[in-house]
N, C-alpha and C positions, 0 to 999 in steps of 0.2 A: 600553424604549419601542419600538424599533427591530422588534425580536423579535412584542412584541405588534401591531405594528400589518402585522407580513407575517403574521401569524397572521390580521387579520382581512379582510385581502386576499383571503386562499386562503379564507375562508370564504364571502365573497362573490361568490366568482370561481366557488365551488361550486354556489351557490343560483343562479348564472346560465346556466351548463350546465345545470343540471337542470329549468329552470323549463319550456321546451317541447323538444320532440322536436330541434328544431333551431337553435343559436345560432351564436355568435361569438365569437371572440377576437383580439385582435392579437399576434402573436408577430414579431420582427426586420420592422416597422414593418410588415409583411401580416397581412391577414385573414384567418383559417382558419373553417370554417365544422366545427361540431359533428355529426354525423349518422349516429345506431346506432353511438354511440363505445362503445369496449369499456373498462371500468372498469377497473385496475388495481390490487393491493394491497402496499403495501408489507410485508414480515414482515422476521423478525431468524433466518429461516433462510439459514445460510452456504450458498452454492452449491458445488458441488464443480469442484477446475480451479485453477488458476494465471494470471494475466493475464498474468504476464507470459513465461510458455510456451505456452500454450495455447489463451487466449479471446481474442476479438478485441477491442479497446477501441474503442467509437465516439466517446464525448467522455472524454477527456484531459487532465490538467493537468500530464503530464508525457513527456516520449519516451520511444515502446514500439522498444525493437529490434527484437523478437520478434515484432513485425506480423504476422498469417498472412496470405497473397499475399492480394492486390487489394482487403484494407481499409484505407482512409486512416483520420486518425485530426487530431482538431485538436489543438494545445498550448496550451493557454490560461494558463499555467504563472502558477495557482496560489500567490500566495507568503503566503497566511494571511492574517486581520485583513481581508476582505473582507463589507461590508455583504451584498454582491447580488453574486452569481454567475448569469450567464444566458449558455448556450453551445449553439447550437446541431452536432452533427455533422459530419463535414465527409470528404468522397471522396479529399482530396487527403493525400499522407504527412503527417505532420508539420507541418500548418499552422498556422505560429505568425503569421500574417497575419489568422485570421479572428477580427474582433471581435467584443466583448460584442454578444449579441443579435442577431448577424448571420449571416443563412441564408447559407452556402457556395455557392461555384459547380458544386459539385461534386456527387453526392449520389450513393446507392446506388442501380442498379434493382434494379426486382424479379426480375428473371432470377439477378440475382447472388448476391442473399439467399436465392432459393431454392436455386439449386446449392449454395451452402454449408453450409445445412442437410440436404441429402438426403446430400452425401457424408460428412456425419458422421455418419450416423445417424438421420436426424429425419425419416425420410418425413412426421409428422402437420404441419410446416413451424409449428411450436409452439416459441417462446423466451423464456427469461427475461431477465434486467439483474441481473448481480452489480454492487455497488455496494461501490467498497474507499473507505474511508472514513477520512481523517487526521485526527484531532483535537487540542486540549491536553487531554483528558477531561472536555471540556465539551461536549454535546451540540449538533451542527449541528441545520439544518432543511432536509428536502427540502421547497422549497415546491410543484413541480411538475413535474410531467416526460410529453413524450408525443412519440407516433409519427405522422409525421407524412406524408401523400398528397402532394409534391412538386408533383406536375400537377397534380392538381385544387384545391391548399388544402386538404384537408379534413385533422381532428383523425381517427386511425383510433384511436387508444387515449389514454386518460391517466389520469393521477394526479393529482389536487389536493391538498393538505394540510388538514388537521383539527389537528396537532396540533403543538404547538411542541417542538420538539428532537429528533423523530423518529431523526434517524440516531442509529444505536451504532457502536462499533467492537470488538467482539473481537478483532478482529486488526488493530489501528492502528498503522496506519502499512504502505507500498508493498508488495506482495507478493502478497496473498489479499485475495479480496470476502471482505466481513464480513454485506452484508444482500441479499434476493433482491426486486426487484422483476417482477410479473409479472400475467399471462403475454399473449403477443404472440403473434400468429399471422400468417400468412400465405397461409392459405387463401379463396380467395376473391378476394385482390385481382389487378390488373390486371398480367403480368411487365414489362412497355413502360414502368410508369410510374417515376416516381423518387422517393425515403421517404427523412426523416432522422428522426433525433431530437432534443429538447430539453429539458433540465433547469435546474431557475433551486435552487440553496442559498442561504442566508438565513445569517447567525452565524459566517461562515466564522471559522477560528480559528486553521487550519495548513494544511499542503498538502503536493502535492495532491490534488483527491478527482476519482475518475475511475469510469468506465461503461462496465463488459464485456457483452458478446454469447453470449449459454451457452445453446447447444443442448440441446433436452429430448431426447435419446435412445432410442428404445425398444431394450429389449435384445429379443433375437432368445430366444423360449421354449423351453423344453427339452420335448422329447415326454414329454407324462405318460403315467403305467402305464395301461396300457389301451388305447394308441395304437397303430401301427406300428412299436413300439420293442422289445417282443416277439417279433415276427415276424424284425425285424431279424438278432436275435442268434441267433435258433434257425435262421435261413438259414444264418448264418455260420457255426454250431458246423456244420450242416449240411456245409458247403464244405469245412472242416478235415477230417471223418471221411471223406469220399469220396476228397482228397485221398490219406488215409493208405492208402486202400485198394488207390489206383491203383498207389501208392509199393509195396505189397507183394506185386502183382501183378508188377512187374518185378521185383523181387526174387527172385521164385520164377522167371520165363522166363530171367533168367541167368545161375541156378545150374544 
């Protein structure tokens, strides 16, 4: 019963975002206002990375050692058999302080998130949400999750639910994200301002389930045939045979 009726929450909650250009929601007892929100898709594509070497977790149901510098990270530790999970993000290490439903005092600016994605790669300032996911083999629900304008309230991205039991886990239990949510950007908005995120799970059953930060990458292209990659080599072979020559020019003024 439980199950269907946050099913029809999220359904509802659906049709009221989308009813005009601009609404409302209350998340950690404020109002966020909806406006050119960017829709988001959950899939059951593994992201590649390790949370717990390598991607940053912004909400947590467990302690990350392996924190990469200047992301905090909440604990909300998780211990299964929970109707409603609702956690907002949080700036500070290890905050096993911030409660259900409650905005942190802390939060990311945009200057931070974007130096972070540009030093890994990410000029397009483009990210996903790996999502590692504990279960007993009974399927959780994400009921919702989004990104959120600190200063102004406003919803920048989210995710509603449609479907009951959403999460999987391939890889259940701590270690690797198992599903990709996406994608997030950061183009466009204001560096001054301050952004968190929030996820609410439904069915909880184990723990616990947490939400990594995974940079879209571009990899750097390899000059195709045709390019200046030709020229290159035929410079170089170029440099070798002059070399040789200059070599056997001394060679003969020696002798």
């Amino acid at each position: 019963m439980r199950r269907y009726l946050g099913a029809a929450v999220a359904a509802s909650l659906a049709t009221f975002v989308l009813a005009l250009p601009a609404q409302a929601i209350v998340l950690g007892g404020t109002e966020w206002t909806f406006s050119g929100v960017n829709t988001l898709t959950l899939s059951e594509a593994v992201p590649s990375g390790q949370q717990t070497t390598n991607l940053p977790c912004i909400i947590c149901g467990d302690h990350q050692p392996l924190q990469p510098s200047g992301f905090g990270y909440n604990d909300f530790g998780n211990t299964g058999n929970q109707t409603n999970l609702l956690f907002f993000s949080s700036g500070i290490v290890d905050d096993k302080t911030l409660g259900s439903d409650t905005l942190s005092a802390t939060n990311y600016s945009g200057t931070f998130l974007t130096n972070y994605l540009q030093a890994g790669g990410d000029p397009n300032l483009t990210f996903s949400i790996g999502i590692d996911v504990n279960d007993t083999n009974v399927n959780q629900t994400l009921e919702s999750f989004f990104f959120l304008d600190v200063t102004t309230h406003t919803v920048l991205a989210a995710f509603i639910n449609s479907t009951t039991g959403n999460l999987v886990a391939p890889n259940n239990g701590t270690g690797y994200p198992d599903m990709t949510l996406g994608t997030f950007s950061l183009a466009g908005l204001d560096p001054t301002h301050e952004y968190a995120f929030f996820a609410r799970i439904s069915g909880a059953n184990d723990g616990p389930d947490s939400f990594f930060l995974v940079p879209n990458v571009t990899a750097v292209p390899i000059p195709a045939v045709g390019s200046g990659l030709p020229m290159l080599i035929a410079g170089m072979m170029g440099l070798v045979a002059l070399n040789r020559k200059r070599k056997a020019r001394l060679n003969l003024n020696a002798a």
